[in-house]
N, C-alpha and C positions, 0 to 999 in steps of 0.2 A: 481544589481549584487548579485549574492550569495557567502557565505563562506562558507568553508568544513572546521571541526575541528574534530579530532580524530574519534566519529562514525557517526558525523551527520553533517547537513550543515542547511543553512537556506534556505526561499521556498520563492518562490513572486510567487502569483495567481491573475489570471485577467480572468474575466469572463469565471471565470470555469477552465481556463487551468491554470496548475500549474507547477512548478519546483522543481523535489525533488530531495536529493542525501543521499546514505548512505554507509559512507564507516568505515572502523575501521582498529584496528592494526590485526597481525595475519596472515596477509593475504588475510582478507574480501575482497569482489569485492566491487567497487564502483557501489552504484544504482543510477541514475537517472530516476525520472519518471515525468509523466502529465499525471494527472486527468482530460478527459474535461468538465466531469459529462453532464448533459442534456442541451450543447453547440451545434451549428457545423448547418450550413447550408451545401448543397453538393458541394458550392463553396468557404467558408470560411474550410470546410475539406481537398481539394483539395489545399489550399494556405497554410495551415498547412504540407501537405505531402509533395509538392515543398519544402516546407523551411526546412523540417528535411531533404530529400535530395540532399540538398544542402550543408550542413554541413560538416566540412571537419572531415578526419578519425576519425574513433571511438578508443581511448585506446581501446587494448587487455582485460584490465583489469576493466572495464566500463561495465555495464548493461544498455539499454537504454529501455523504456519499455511506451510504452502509451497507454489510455485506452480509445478510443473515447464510443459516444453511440451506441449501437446494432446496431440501423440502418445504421452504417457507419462503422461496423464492416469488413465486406467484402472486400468494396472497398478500404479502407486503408488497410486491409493486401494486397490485390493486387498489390497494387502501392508504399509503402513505402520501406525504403532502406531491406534490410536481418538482418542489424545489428541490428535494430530497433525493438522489440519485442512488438506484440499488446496482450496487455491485455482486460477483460470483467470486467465492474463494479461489479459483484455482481453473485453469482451461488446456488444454489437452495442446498436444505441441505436432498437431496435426491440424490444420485448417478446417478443413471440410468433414462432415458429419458421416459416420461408417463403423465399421465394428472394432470399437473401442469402450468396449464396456465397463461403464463405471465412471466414462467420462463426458464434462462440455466441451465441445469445440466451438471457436469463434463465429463460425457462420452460423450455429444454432443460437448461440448466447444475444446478437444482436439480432436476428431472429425473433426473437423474444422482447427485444426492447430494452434491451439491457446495454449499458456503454461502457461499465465499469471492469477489471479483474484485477485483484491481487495475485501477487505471482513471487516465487522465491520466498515465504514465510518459513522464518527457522524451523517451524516444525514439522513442514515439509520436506523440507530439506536433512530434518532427522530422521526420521519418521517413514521418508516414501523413499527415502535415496535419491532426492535429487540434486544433481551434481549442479556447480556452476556452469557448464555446458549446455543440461541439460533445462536450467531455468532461460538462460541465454537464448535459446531455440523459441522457446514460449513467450517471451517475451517477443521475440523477431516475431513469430506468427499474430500474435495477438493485435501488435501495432499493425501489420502490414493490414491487416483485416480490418481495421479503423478505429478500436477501442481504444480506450485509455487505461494505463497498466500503471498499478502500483507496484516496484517492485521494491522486495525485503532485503535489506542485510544487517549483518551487525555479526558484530564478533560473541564469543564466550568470557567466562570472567577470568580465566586463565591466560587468555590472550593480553588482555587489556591490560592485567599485572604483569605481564612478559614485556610490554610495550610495543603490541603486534599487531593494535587494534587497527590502525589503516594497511598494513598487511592483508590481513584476513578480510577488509573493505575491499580493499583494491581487486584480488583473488577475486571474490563476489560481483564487481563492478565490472570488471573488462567486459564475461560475453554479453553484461546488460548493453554494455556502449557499443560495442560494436555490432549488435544485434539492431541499432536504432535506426530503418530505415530514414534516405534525403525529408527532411521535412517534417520529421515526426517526435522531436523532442519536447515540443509543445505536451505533450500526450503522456509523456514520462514521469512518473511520480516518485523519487528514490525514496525510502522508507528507511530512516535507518533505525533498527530496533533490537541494542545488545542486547543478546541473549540472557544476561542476567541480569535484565528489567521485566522479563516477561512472564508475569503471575505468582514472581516472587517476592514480591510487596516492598522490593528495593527499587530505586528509583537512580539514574541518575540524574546526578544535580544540574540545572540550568546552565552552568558553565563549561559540565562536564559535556553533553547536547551540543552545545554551539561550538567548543572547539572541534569537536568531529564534523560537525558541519561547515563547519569553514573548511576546514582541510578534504572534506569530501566536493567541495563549491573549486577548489583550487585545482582536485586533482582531475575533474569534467570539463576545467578552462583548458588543463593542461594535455588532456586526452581527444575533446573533440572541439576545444577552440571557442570562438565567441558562440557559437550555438548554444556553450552550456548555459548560458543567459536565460534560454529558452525555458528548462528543466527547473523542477521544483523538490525541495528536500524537506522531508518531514521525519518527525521526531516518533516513536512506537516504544510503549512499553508500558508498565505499572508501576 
């Protein structure tokens, strides 16, 4: 089961697919999402879209949003309920569509009818080398292009016993904020998902969650002012 407290909730992930929620005071929407990351046969995708279809009503006030892999991009938006919002793991930090092989850009991704990316997921950022710079750019492109971006950070479990954990936030946070075009916080989704919550069957605790979230709530008042009102924090991991 999961818990929602004030901006965040907690997450359980199981091979690949996850549970997120992000809600807060103010008026924020409530998010929930899944990650499936590079999960999903075409009939374990198919028993996934049955089961969110089956689900009874969505809150009015509920975001539901899930990101299968490319290749199953299609066929789940085809078939899954309207409420249900599919997202793309990852969009290329180039706008317009051209020889970038291997990648989406934003004007293809909405294109397609898609509104959703996550951007900055740790293992991304192990994995393909991307810098906070270089998520900071993709995010700036993705918004300016009119999507709505989930983006990732969260620290390692060395950090967070160091007492580095809003360190390594903050590092991760700047080019997201600064990257946020006039108008578009609305659209931002901060993810926060320490590293050593994610597919290793440790979790952190509820309290553990929300004091990073309050202090990531304080350090977006202190960085781009009452806008950060705008902006929604959710909680990632297993």
């Amino acid at each position: 089961p999961t818990k929602r407290e004030l901006d965040g909730a907690g997450d359980s992930e199981r091979g690949g697919k996850s549970r997120r929620r992000a809600a807060g005071s103010m008026g924020r929407r409530i998010l929930v999402g899944g990650n499936w990351k590079c999960n999903g046969t075409v009939a374990q995708v198919k028993t996934l879209v049955d089961m969110l279809n089956g689900v009874e009503d969505i809150p009015g006030n509920v975001d539901v949003v899930v990101a299968p892999p490319a290749l199953h991009i299609g066929s789940v938006l085809a078939a899954v309920r309207k409420d249900v919002k599919v997202a793309v793991q990852n969009s290329w930090s180039e706008p317009k569509q051209g020889a970038w092989t291997g990648e989406l850009t934003p004007d293809m991704i909405l294109d397609f009818g898609l509104e959703w990316v996550i951007l900055g997921h740790s293992e991304r950022r192990a994995y393909c080398a991307e810098s906070p710079e270089i998520v900071g750019k993709k995010v700036r492109v993705a918004l300016e292009a009119g999507l709505n971006v989930i983006a990732c950070i969260g620290e390692q479990l060395s950090d967070r016993d160091a007492g580095k954990t809003m360190d390594v936030c903050k590092e991760q946070l700047d080019p997201i904020l600064s990257a946020v075009p006039e108008g578009a916080i609305d659209r931002l989704v901060i993810a926060y998902e320490p590293v050593w919550a994610i597919g290793t069957g440790v979790t952190a605790s509820p309290e553990q969650a929300q004091e990073t979230h309050r202090e990531i709530r304080s350090y977006l008042q202190e960085t781009i002012g009452s806008d950060a009102d705008g902006g929604r924090i959710m909680y990632g991991g297993s």
